[in-house]
One Martini backbone bead per residue (centre of mass of N, CA, C, O) as a GRO file, in nm:
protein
  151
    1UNK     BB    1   0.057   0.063  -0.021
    2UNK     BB    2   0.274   0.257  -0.011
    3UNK     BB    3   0.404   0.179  -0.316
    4UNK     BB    4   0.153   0.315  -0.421
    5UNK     BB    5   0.149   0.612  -0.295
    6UNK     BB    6   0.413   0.678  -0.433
    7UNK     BB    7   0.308   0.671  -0.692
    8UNK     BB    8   0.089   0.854  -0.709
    9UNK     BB    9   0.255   1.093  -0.602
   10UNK     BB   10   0.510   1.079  -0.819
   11UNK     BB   11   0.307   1.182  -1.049
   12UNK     BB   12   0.309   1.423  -1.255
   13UNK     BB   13  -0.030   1.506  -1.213
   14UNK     BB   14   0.030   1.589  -0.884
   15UNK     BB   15   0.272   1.761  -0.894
   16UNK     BB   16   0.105   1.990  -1.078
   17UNK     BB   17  -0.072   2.082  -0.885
   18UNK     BB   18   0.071   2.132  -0.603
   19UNK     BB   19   0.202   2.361  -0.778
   20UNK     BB   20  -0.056   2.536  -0.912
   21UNK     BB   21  -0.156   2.569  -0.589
   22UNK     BB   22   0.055   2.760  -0.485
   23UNK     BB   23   0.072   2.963  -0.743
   24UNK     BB   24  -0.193   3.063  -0.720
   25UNK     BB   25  -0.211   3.160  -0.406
   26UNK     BB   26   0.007   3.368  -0.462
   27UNK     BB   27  -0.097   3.489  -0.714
   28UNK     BB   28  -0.384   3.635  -0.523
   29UNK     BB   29  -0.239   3.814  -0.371
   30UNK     BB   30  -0.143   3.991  -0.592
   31UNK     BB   31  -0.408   4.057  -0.713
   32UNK     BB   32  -0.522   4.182  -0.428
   33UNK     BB   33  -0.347   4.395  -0.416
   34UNK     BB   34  -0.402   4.554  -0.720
   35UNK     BB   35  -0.635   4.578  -0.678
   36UNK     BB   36  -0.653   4.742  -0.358
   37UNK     BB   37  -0.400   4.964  -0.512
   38UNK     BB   38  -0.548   5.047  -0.802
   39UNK     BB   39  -0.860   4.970  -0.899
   40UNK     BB   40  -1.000   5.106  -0.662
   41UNK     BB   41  -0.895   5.382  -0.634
   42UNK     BB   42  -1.012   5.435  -0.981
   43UNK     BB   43  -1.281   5.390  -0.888
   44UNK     BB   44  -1.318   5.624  -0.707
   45UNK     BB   45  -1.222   5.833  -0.858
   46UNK     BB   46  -1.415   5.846  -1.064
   47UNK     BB   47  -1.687   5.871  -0.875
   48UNK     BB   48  -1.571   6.148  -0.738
   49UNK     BB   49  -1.564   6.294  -0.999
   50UNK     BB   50  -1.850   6.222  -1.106
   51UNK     BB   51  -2.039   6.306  -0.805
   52UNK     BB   52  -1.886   6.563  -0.668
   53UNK     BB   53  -1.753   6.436  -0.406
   54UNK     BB   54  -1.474   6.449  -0.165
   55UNK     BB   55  -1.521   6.110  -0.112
   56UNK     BB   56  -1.531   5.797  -0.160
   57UNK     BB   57  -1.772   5.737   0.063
   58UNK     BB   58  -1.915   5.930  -0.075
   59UNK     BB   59  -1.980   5.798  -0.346
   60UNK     BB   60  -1.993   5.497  -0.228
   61UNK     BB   61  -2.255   5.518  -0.029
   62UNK     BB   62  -2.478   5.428  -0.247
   63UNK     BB   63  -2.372   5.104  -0.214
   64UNK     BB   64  -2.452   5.176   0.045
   65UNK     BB   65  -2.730   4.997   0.227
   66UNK     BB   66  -3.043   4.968   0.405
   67UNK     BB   67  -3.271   4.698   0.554
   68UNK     BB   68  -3.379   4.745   0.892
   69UNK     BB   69  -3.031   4.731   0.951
   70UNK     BB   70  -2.923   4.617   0.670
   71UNK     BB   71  -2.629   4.568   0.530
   72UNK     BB   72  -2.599   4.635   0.191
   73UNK     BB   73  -2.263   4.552  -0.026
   74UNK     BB   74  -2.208   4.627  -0.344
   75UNK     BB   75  -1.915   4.678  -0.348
   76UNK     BB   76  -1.797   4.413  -0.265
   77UNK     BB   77  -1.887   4.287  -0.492
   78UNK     BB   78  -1.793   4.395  -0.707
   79UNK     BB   79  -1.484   4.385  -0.614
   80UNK     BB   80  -1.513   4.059  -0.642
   81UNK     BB   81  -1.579   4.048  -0.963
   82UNK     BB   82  -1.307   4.205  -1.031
   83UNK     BB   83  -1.114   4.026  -0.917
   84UNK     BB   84  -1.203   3.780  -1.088
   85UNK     BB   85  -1.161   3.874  -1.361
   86UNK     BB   86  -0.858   3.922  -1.331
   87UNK     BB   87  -0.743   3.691  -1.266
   88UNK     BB   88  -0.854   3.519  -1.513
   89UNK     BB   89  -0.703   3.697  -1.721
   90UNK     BB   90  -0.436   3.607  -1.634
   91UNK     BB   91  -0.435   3.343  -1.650
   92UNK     BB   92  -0.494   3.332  -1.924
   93UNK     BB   93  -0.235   3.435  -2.027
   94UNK     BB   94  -0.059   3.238  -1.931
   95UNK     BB   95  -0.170   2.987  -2.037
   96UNK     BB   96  -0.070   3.079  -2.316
   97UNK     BB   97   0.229   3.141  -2.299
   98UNK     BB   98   0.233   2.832  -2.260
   99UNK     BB   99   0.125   2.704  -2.509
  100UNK     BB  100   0.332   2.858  -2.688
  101UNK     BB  101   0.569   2.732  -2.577
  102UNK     BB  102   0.515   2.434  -2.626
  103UNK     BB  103   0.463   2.409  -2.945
  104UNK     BB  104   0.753   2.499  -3.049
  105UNK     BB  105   0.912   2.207  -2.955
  106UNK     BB  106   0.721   2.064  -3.171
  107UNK     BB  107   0.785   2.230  -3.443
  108UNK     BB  108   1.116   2.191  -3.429
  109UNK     BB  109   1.061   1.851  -3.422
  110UNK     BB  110   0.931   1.864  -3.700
  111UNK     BB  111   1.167   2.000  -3.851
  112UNK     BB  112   1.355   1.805  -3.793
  113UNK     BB  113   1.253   1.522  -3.935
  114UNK     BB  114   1.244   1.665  -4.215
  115UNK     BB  115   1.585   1.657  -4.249
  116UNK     BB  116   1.612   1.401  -4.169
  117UNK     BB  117   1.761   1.133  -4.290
  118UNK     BB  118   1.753   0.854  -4.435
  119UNK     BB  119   1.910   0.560  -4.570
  120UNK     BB  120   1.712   0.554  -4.786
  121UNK     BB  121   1.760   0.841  -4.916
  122UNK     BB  122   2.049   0.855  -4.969
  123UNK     BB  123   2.033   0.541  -5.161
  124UNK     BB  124   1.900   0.710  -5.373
  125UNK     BB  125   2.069   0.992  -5.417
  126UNK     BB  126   2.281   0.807  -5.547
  127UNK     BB  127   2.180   0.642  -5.770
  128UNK     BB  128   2.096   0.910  -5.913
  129UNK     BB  129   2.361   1.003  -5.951
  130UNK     BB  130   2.486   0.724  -6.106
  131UNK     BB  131   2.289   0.766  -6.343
  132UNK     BB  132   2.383   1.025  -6.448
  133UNK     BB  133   2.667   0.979  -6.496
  134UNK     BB  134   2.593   0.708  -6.683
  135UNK     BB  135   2.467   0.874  -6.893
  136UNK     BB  136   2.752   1.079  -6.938
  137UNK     BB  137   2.884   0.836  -7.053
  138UNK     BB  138   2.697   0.767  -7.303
  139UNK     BB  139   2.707   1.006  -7.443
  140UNK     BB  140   3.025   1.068  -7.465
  141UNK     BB  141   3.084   0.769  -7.657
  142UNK     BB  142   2.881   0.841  -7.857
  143UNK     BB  143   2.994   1.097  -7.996
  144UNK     BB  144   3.292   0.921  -7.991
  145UNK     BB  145   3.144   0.725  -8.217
  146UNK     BB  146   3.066   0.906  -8.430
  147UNK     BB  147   3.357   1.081  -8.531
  148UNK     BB  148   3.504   0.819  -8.600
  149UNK     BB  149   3.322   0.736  -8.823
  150UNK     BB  150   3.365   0.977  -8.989
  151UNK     BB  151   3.670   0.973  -9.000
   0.00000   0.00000   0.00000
């Protein structure tokens, strides 16, 4: 049992999950940096602008009602739609930049075979190469059993 452990263990495919999950952990830090220090501060800077109130909680006030002391705050909901949408976003560029990346060694794998030639491609080229030469031996024979005839 412990030796089928080993082997699940590893897997290349639980080792990269693994590692993407530790990755995306991290990952998930930094876009809610980036949202918290950057994008949030833009939208709010947006709504301050756009509804000439003094500050953001002025501004986004509206977004936060209470019905009967209940306080629903869709400014968070918003906030956390922005949030998932980047960092899918971001995840979305990275996957694909992987896969680019990834096609390229299978390109060059492809076009390394069709340069590579096999011993029977030599042995045709050779041939090909010799039967050349004796026909080119055969019209020059004949040509000089023409003129020594004439002469």
């Amino acid at each position: 049992m412990i030796k089928e452990f080993k082997e699940f263990i590893m897997r290349g495919s639980v080792l990269d999950l693994a590692v993407g999950v530790v990755i995306g952990s991290a990952f998930t830090a930094i876009v809610t940096k980036v949202v918290d220090g950057l994008i949030t501060p833009l939208v709010s800077l947006v709504f301050v602008m756009t509804t000439g109130k003094q500050s953001a909680d002025d501004a986004l006030g509206a977004l936060v009602f209470s019905v009967k002391g209940v306080p629903f705050k869709i400014g968070d909901v918003i906030s956390a739609i922005i949030t998932f949408l980047i960092t899918a976003f971001v995840l979305f560029l990275i996957v694909k930049a992987a896969n680019r990346m990834k096609k390229k060694p299978e390109a060059e794998a492809d076009k390394t075979e069709e340069i590579l030639l096999t011993s029977e491609d030599y042995l045709e080229q050779i041939r090909d190469l010799l039967a050349a030469q004796n026909a080119e031996k055969t019209v020059a024979v004949t040509k000089e059993s023409a003129t020594d005839n004439k002469n």
